[in-house]
N, C-alpha and C positions, 0 to 999 in steps of 0.2 A: 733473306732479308728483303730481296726484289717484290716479292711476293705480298709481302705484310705492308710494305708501303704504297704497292699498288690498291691492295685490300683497303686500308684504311682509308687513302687518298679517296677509293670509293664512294666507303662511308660516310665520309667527310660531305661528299657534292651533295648524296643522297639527305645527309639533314642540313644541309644547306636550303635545298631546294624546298625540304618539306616543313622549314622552320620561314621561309618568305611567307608573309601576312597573318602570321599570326602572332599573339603578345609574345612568346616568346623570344618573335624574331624581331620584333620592334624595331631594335639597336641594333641591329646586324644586318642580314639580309634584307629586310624591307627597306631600311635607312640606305643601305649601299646601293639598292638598285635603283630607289625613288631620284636618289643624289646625281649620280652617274646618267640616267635618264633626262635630269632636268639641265645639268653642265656640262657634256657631251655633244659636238656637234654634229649634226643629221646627217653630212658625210659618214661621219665614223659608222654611225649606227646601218647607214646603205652599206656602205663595202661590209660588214661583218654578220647585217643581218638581212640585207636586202630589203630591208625598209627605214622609212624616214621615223618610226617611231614604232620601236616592237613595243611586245608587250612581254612582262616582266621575266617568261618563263624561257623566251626568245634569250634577254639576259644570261638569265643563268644558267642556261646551256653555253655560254659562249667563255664561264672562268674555266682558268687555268693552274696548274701547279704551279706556283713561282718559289717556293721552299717548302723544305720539310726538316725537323730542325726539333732539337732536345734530345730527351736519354737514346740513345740508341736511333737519333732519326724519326722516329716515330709519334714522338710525343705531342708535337704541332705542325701544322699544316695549313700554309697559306697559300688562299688562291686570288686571283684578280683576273682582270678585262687583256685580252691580248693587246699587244703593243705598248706602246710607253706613254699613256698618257693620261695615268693616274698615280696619285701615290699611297690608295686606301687597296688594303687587304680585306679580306674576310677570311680569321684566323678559324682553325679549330682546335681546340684541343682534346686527347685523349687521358681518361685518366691510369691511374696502374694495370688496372684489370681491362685495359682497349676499349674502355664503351667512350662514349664523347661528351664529356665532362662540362664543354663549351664551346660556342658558338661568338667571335666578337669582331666586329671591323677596328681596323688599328688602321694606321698610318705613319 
């Protein structure tokens, strides 16, 4: 089971990242990184990214698993910014057959 939530957790970052700027990712990734970027103070973004203003892909390299969660563990998977000082997600979900269903920032 370690295995398939590492897998997926993969998959997860990997259309995360390739869903930032495009319409798909509108509401989700584009919106979560734009947000975070603009309300985020330039400390946070120096200690995590070594600069006073990365650029977005700098971002999303830097989420994290913070749950994984439904049938079996697997079903959803949220990630965010390390440390405590957000309260938005960027959810994924899987659907029955493992492909990824959805893409949404929650809070």
């Amino acid at each position: 089971m370690a295995d398939e939530v590492e897998k997926r957790a993969n998959l997860a970052l990997d259309a995360i990242r390739n869903a930032y700027g495009t319409e798909a990712g509108e509401f989700s990734t584009t919106m979560f990184v734009g947000h975070h970027l603009e309300e985020l103070p330039q400390d946070y973004w120096q200690e995590h990214t070594g600069t006073d203003a990365p650029d977005p892909a700098a971002v999303l390299r830097l989420l994290q698993l913070k749950s994984n969660w439904g049938e079996g563990d697997i079903e959803n998977f949220d990630f965010s910014l390390p440390g405590d000082v957000t309260d938005y997600v960027l959810s994924v979900r899987f659907d029955d057959a493992g492909a990824i269903d959805e893409i949404s920032m929650e809070s």
